[in-house]
C-alpha positions as CSV (number, residue, x, y, z in Angstrom):
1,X,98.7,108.6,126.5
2,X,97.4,110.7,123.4
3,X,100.0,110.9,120.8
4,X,98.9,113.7,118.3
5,X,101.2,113.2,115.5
6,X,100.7,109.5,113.8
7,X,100.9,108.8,110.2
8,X,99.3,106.2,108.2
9,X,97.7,105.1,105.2
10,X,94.9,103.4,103.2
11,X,95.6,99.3,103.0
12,X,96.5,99.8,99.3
13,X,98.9,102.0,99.2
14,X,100.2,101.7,102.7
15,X,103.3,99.3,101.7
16,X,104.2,101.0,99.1
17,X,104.0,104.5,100.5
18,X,106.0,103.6,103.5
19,X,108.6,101.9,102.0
20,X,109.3,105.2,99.4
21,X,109.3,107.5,102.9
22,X,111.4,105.8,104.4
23,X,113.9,105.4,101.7
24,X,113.5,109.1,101.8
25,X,114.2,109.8,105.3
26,X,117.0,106.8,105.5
27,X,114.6,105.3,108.4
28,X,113.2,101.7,109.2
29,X,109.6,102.0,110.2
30,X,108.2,101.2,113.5
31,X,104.6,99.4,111.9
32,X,103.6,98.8,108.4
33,X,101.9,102.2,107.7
34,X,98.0,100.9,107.8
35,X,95.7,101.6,110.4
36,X,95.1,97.9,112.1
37,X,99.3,98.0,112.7
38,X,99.2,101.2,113.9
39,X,96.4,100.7,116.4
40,X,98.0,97.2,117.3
41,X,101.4,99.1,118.5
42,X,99.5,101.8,120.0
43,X,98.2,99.2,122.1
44,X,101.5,97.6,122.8
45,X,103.1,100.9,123.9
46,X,100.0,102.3,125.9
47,X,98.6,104.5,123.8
48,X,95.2,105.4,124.2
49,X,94.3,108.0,121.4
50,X,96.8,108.8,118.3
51,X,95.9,111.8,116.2
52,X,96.4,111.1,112.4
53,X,97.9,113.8,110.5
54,X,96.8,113.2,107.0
55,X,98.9,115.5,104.4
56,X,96.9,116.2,100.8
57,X,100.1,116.1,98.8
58,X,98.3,117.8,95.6
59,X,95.0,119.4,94.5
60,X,93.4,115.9,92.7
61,X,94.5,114.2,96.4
62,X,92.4,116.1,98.8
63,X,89.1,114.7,98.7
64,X,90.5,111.2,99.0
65,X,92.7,111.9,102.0
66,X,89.8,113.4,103.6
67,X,87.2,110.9,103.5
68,X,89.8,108.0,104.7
69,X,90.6,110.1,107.4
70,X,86.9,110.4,108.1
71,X,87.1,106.2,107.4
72,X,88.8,105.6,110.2
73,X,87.5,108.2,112.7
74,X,86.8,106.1,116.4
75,X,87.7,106.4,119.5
76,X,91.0,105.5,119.3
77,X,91.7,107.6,116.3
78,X,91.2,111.3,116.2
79,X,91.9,112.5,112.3
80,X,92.8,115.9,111.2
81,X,92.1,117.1,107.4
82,X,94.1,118.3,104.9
83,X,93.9,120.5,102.1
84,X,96.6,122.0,99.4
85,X,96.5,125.8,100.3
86,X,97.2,126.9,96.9
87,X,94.7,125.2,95.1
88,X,91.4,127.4,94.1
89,X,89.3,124.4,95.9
90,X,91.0,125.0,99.1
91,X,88.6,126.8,100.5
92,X,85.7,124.2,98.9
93,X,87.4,121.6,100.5
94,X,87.9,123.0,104.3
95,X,84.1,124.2,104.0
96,X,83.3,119.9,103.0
97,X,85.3,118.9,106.1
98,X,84.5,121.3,108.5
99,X,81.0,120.3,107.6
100,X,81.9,116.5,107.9
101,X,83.2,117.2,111.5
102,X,86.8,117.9,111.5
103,X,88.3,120.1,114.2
104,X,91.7,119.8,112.9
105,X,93.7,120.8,109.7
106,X,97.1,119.8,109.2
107,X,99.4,121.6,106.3
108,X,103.1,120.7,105.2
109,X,104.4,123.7,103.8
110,X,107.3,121.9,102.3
111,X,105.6,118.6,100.7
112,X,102.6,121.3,99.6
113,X,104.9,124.0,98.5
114,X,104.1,127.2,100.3
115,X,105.2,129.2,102.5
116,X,103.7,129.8,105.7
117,X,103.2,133.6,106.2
118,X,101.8,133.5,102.1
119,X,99.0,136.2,102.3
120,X,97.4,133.8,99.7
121,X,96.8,131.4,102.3
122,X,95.8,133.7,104.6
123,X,91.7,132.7,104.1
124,X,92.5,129.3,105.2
125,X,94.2,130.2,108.7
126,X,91.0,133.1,108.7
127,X,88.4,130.1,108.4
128,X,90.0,127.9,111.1
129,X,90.3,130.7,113.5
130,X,87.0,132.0,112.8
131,X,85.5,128.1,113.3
132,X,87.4,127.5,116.3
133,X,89.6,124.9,114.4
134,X,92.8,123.2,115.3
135,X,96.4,123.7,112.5
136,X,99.4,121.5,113.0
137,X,102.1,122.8,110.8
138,X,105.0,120.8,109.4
139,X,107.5,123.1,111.1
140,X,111.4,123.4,110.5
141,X,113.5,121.6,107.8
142,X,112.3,118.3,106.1
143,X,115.1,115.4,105.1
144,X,112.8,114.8,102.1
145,X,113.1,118.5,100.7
146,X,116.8,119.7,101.7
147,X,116.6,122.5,99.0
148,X,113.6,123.8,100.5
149,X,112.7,125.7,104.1
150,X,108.9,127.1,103.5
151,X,108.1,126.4,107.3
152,X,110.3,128.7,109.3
153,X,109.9,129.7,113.2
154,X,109.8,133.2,112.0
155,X,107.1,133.0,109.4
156,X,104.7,130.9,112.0
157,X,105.1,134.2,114.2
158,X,104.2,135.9,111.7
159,X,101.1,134.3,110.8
160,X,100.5,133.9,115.3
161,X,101.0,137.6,115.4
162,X,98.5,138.0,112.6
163,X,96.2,135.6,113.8
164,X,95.3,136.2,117.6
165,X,94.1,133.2,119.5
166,X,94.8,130.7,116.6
167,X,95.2,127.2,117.7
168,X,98.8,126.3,116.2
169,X,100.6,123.2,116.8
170,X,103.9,123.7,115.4
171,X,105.7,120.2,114.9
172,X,108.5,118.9,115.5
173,X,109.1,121.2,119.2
174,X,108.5,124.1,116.7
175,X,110.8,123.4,113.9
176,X,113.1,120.6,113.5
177,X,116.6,121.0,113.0
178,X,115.7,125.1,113.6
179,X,115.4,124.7,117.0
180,X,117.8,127.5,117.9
181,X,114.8,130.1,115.6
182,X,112.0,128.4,118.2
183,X,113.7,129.8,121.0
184,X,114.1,133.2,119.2
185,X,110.8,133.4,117.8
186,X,108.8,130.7,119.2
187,X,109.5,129.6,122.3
188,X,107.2,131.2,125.4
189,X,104.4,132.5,122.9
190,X,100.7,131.2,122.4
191,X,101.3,128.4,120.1
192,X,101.4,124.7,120.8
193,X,104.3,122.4,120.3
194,X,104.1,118.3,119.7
195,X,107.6,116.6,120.5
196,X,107.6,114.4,116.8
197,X,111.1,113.1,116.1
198,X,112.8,114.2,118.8
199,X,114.6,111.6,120.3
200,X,118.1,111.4,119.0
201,X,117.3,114.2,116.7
202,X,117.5,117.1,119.1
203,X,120.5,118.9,121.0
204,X,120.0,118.1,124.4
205,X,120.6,121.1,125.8
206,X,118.8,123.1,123.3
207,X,115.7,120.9,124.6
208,X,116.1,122.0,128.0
209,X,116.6,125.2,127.0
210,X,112.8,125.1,124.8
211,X,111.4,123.3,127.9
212,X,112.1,125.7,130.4
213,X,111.4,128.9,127.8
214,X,108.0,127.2,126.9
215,X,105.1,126.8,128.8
216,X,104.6,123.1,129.6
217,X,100.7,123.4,129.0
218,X,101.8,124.2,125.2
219,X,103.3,120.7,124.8
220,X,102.0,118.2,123.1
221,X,103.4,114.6,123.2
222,X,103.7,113.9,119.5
223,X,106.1,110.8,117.8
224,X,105.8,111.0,114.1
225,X,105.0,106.9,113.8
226,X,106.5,105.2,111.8
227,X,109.6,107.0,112.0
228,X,109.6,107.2,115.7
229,X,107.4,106.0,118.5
230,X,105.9,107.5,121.4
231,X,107.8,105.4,123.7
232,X,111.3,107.0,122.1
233,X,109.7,110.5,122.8
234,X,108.9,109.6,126.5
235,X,111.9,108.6,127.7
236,X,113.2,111.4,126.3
237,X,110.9,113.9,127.8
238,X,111.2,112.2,131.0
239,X,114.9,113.3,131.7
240,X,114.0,116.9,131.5
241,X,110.0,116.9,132.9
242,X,108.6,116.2,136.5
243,X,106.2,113.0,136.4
244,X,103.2,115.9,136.9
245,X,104.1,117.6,133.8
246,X,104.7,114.5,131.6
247,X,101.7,113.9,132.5
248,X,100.6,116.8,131.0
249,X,102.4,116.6,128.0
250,X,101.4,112.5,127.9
251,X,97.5,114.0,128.3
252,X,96.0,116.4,129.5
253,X,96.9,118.8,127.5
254,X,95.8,117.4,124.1
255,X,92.5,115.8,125.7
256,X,92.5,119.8,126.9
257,X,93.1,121.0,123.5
258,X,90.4,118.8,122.0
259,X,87.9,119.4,124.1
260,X,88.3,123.4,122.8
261,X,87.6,122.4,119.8
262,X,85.0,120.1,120.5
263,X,82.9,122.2,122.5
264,X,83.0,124.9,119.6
């Protein structure tokens, strides 16, 4: 199994970040939020790769994030970069880690404070299509910012519509606790889903609904560890998808993904 959304921290800070998230979110934690925990239950659950989606929370943050992403880079971990889109080093910054060897970018338009389909973040989604680059997006409402919606199904069409052949993962099936928008303005188009946070989050029905609207090559088994675990997303997956496409979703598709990138 690949899981391609998995969060986790430097040693230091890992405690203390965890335990303020998951106040936040009201949720107990499935490992400790370092990477030696993380890699431990991976291997408990049967996880061969987990990507981590690292999440530059402000400007001062980015290089940081970056280079203990790049810290932990092996075989069993597969980082993405982050950068804050408004900041004027943005573009500084994606140039560094592009050059450091990252293939991914992941943004969280409500922790970061923008909106998606921003024309002043436009250069960022131009130099990750232009360098054959991966983008998960936070997508759909966050628990931590209720007064806040800056990642909407309809602005990531916009920006899919404005960006032809962009690699988008849109988390969270396309936008948590939207999912009625995914199937309206998601659902069946070029972008890529993961399945982060699903289980016991999601309407069933409006799950099967997503599945059978969506192409199953699009979806990308995702968890959000610590807040959920791949296991939780399986089983849930597995009452709606044949054991060939699971295995898809479990797979194939994100060793698929990567290797698009890779070969770039």
């Amino acid at each position: 199994m690949i899981d391609t959304h998995v969060h986790f921290f430097p040693d230091k800070i890992a405690d203390r970040a965890v335990v303020k998230l998951a106040a936040a979110a009201g949720k107990t934690p499935a490992t400790n939020g370092t990477a030696s925990d993380t890699v431990a239950k991976m291997d408990e659950w049967g996880v061969d790769e987990c990507w981590l989606m690292s999440i530059a929370t402000n400007e001062r943050q980015m290089q940081s994030v970056n280079d203990f992403a790049l810290s932990v880079k092996s075989e069993r971990i597969y980082p993405f970069a982050s950068v804050y889109p408004l900041s004027p080093l943005a573009m500084d910054e994606l140039e560094r880690v592009y050059s450091l060897g990252f293939k991914g970018i992941k943004l969280h338009p409500e922790y970061q404070q923008f909106e998606v389909s921003d024309k002043r973040v436009y250069p960022i989604y131009e130099f990750i299509l232009s360098h054959n680059m991966m983008l998960t997006f936070h997508a759909g409402r966050d628990v931590a910012y209720p007064d806040t919606y800056y990642a909407s199904p309809k602005s990531i069409k916009k920006v899919l519509d404005d960006f032809k052949g962009i690699k988008i993962i849109a988390a969270h099936l396309g936008g948590w606790e939207v999912w009625s928008d995914v199937l309206e303005y998601e659902a069946g188009k070029d972008v890529y889903f993961d399945t982060a946070y699903l289980d016991g989050m999601i309407d069933e029905n409006i799950l099967k609904e997503i599945l059978k609207k969506h192409p199953v090559e699009r979806i990308l088994l995702g968890s959000d560890c610590p807040w959920s675990t791949p296991l939780k997303e399986v089983g849930l997956l597995s009452k709606y998808l044949s054991d060939k496409d699971l295995e898809l979703v479990c797979h194939a598709n994100a060793e698929a993904l990567k290797n698009s990138v890779e070969r770039g």
